[in-house]
Structure formats: C-alpha cells, structure tokens
N, C-alpha and C positions, 0 to 999 in steps of 0.2 A: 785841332784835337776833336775827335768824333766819339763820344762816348766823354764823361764825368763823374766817372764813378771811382772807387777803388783806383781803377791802373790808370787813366785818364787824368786826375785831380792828383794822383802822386808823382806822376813824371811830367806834368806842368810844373807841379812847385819847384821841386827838383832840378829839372829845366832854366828853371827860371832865377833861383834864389844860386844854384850852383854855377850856373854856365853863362848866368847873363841872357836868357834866351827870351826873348819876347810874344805872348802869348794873345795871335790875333783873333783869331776866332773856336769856338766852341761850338759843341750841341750835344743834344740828350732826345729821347726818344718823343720831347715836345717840341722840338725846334733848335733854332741857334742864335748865336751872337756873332757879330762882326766889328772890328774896329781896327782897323790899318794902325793906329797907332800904337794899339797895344790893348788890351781889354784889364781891366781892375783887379788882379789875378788875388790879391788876399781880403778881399769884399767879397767876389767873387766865391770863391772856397768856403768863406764863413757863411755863406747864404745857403749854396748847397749843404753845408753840415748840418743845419739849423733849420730847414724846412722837408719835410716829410716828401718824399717823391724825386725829390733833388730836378725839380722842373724849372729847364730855363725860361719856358716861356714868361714865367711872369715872374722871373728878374728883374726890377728898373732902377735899379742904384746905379749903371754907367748909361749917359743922357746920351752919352757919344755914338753905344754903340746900337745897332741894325741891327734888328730881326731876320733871319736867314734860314733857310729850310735845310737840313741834313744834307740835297744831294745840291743847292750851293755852295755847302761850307766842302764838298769833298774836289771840287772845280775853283775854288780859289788859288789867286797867285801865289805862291808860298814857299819858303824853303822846306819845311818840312810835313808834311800831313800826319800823321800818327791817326788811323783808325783803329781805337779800343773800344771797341762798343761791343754789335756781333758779327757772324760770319757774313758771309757774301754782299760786301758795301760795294769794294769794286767788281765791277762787271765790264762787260764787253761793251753794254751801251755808253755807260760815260769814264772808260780808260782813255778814248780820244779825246775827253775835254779837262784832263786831269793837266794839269800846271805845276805841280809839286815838284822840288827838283828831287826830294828822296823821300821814299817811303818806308816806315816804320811801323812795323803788324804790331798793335800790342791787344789785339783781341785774336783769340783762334781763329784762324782762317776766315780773313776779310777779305780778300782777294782770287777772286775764280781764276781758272787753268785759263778761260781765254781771256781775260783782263788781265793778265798778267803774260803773256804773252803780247798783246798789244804795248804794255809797257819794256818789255823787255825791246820790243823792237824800234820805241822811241826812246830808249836809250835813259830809260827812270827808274833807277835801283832800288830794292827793294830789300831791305832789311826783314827776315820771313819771322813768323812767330815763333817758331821752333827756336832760334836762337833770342830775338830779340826780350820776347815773353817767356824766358827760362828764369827768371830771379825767384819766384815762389817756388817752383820745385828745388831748387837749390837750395834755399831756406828751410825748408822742408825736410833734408838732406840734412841740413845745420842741425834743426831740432830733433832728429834722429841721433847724431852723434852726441849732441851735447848730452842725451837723456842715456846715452850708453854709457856714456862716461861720469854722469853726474858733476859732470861740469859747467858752467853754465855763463853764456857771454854777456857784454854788455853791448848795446845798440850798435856803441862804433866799431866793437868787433865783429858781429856782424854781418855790418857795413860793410867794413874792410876786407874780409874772407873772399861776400859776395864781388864785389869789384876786382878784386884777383882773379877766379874763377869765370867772373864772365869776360874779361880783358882777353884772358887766354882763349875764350873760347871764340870771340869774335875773330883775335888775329889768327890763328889757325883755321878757322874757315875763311879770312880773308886771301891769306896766301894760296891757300887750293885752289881758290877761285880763280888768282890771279897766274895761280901757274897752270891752268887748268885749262882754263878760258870757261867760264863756267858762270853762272849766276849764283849771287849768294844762299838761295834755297839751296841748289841742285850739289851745291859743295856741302851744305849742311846736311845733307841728307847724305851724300857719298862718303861723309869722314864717320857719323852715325854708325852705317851700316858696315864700314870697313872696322869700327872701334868693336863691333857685336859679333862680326866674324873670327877678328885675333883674340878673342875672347873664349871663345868656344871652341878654337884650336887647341888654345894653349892649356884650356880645362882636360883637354882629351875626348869631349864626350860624344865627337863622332870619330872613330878612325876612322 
C-alpha cells in the first residue's frame, strides 16, 4: 500500500478485517515499512490517527519490520500493490521491476501511458482509478439523494447500496474487456463514453 491516508488506511482495514488479507508493506511521503509476515495493521492505524503528519518514518511499535523507501515498496514481491498516494508513481523506469501480480489505482492516475503499457505487455492487470476509486463520488451521489429526499441512511445502508453499484460496475467492465479483448482502463473508458452518447441520443439534443 503506497500512500496512508484516507483511501490507503481504509482499504487496508477493510482488506484486512473483511477478506482476510494481509497487510505487508506500507509508505507515506517519509518512507516505508516492510515485513513479509504481515505488519501490525491496528497499531499501525492508531499511530497514524494519533500523530500529526501521519509519518511512518518514526514508527517503531513493530521491531519486525524494515525501513523501506517508496520506490522499494512499489518493486516488491506481492499479490497486490494498491498505489493511493499521488499521480505518476509507476513510470516507465521501474514498470520492469514491478512484481505485483495485480494492480489497483486508488490514487488518481498513478500510473503513466508508458508504464502501463509495459505492464500491459508483461501481462499485470491493472484495476484503473476511474473504476477502482469511484466509491466517494458514488457516495457523493448517495448524499445527493438522500438530501432530496430527506431521507437519510444508515452506515450499513450505505455500505450496501455502494457494494451493489460498484459490483455492477466492475462486472460490466469486466465482461467488455473480456469480450473485447480489451484492458480494464480501455473498457472503462469505452462503456463511459458509449453510456454519454445513448444519453444524448436519447435526450434529442443533437439531431
């Protein structure tokens, strides 16, 4: 996980507390942490909550783990990498040393046109922002309606709405993709643009 913030520190826990998923290395804009076995994930969180600047470097509650610098931690062995930090982390220089077997945008465009073509050609998928980082605008969406309606949810609703909505909108860009032959950006963007054109048909507002 590259970035610790807001979207980084939620889909660790999430990750973690939900799916079982084990949380080995981290960083933030001082550094990072390593530890193969798993790093201290609600030590960890309450330190960040609780110290001003949310700086891993001077972390030392897990003895286990390593100090590691940002463009280590995006070249480790790993099933998953999730860069939510900021834009352009993968590049062209170290897409060839990337080990992740799937990647997961959760910052606005982390990943450059040619670092992502180098991945695309060693075969490391890439989950884009546009879909993976849509839960806040959708939310967003939610607080819209509810405030129309003066209705008003509770957390697990939601919860609930959002994981519909984004369910749907993954497997529908998955299928394209895969009927497509297509990368998951390049289907996200083609069902987008197809969804803004039957839109604008159907309004009338070009004959």
């Amino acid at each position: 996980m590259q970035g610790f913030g807001k979207v980084g520190s939620s889909v660790a826990n999430i990750l973690a507390q939900e799916y079982g998923c084990k949380l080995v290395a981290v960083s933030d804009v001082s550094g990072g942490l390593y530890n193969p076995c798993g790093l201290d994930l609600p030590t960890l969180t309450e330190y960040a909550r609780h110290n001003p600047g949310l700086l891993l470097s001077e972390y030392s509650a897990d003895c286990q783990a390593d100090l590691i610098t940002n463009a280590e931690l995006l070249t480790l062995d790993v099933d998953v990498l999730i860069p939510a930090a900021i834009e352009n982390q993968l590049t062209a220089t170290n897409a060839p040393q990337i080990r992740a077997r799937l990647i997961v945008e959760g910052a606005n465009g982390p990943t450059t046109f040619e670092a992502e073509a180098i991945l695309q050609e060693r075969g490391i998928p890439i989950v884009p922002d546009i879909l993976a980082n849509a839960g806040g605008v959708i939310c967003s969406y939610f607080e819209w309606v509810q405030g129309r309606q003066w209705f008003f949810w509770d957390v697990a609703e939601v919860r609930s709405q959002l994981a519909k909505m984004m369910g749907r909108a993954f497997s529908e860009v998955w299928s394209l993709a895969r009927e497509r032959n297509l990368d998951l950006r390049t289907a996200a963007y083609r069902l987008a643009v197809r969804r803004v054109a039957e839109a604008i048909q159907q309004r009338g507002l070009f004959p």
